[in-house]
C-alpha positions as CSV (number, residue, x, y, z in Angstrom):
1,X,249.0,81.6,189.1
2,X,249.7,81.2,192.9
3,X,246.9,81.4,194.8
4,X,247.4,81.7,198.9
5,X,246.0,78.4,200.7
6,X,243.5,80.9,202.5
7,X,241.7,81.3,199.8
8,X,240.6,77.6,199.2
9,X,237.9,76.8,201.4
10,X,237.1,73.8,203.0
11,X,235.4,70.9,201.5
12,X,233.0,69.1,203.4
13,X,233.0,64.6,203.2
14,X,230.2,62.8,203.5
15,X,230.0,60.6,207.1
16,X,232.0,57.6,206.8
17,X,228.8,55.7,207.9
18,X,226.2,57.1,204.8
19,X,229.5,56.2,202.3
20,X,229.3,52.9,203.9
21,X,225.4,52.0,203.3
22,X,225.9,53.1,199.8
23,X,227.2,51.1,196.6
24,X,230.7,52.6,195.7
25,X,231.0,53.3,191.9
26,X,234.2,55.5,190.4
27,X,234.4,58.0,193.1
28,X,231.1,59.1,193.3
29,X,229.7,57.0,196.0
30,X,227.4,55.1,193.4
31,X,225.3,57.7,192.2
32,X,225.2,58.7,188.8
33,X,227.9,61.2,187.5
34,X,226.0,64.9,186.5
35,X,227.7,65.0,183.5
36,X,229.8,62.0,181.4
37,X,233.3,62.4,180.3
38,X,233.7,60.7,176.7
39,X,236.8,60.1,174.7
40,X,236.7,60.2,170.8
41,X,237.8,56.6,169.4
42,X,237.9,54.9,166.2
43,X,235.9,51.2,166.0
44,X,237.9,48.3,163.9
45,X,236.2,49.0,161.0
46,X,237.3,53.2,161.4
47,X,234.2,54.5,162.3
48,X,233.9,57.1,165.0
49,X,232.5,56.5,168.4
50,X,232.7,57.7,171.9
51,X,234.0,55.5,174.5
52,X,233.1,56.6,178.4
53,X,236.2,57.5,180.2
54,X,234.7,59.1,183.1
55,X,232.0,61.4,185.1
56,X,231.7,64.5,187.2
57,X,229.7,65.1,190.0
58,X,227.8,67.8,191.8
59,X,229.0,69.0,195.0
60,X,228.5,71.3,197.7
61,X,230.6,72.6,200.6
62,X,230.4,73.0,203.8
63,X,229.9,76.8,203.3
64,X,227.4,76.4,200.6
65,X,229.8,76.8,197.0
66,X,229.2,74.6,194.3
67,X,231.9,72.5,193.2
68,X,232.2,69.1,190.9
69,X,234.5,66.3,191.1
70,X,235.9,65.0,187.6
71,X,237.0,61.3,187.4
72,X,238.9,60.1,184.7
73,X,240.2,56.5,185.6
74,X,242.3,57.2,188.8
75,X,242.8,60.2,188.4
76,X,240.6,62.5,191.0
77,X,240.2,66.2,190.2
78,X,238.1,69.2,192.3
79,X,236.5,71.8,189.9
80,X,235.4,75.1,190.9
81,X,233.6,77.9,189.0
82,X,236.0,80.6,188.0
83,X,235.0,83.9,190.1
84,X,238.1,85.9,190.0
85,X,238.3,89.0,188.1
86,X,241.5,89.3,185.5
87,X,243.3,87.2,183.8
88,X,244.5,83.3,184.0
89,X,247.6,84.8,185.7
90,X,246.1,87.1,188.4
């Protein structure tokens, strides 16, 4: 499950000035989240529904990989696509 700090590549940020200009939402800079994270929930009266907890956006380093960044409240996460060969482990 180790992976060598090497093999991570470097993520590019956007300019403080362009962050500036733009309204900030969760993260994301105020644009709309690529994909919505809901959580199942229960209304008073027990029926089902699906309350927004969070979104995940589209990104793209500096050389050229695609990547999304998941938030969930606080909490900040980098997602990457799996290209390794093997198992979870390898």
């Amino acid at each position: 499950m180790e992976e060598k700090l090497e093999e991570f590549e470097e993520i590019e940020e956007s300019p403080a000035k362009e962050q500036s200009e733009q309204p900030k939402s969760e993260g994301s800079g105020g644009e709309r989240p690529d994909f919505r994270v809901m959580q199942p929930d229960r209304d008073k009266e027990g029926n089902s529904t699906l309350k927004s907890v969070g979104g995940m956006w589209k990104k793209t380093s500096k050389n050229g990989n695609d990547f999304y960044v998941l938030n969930i409240g606080r909490l900040t996460l980098l997602v990457f696509k799996n290209d390794k060969q093997g198992g979870f482990n390898e």
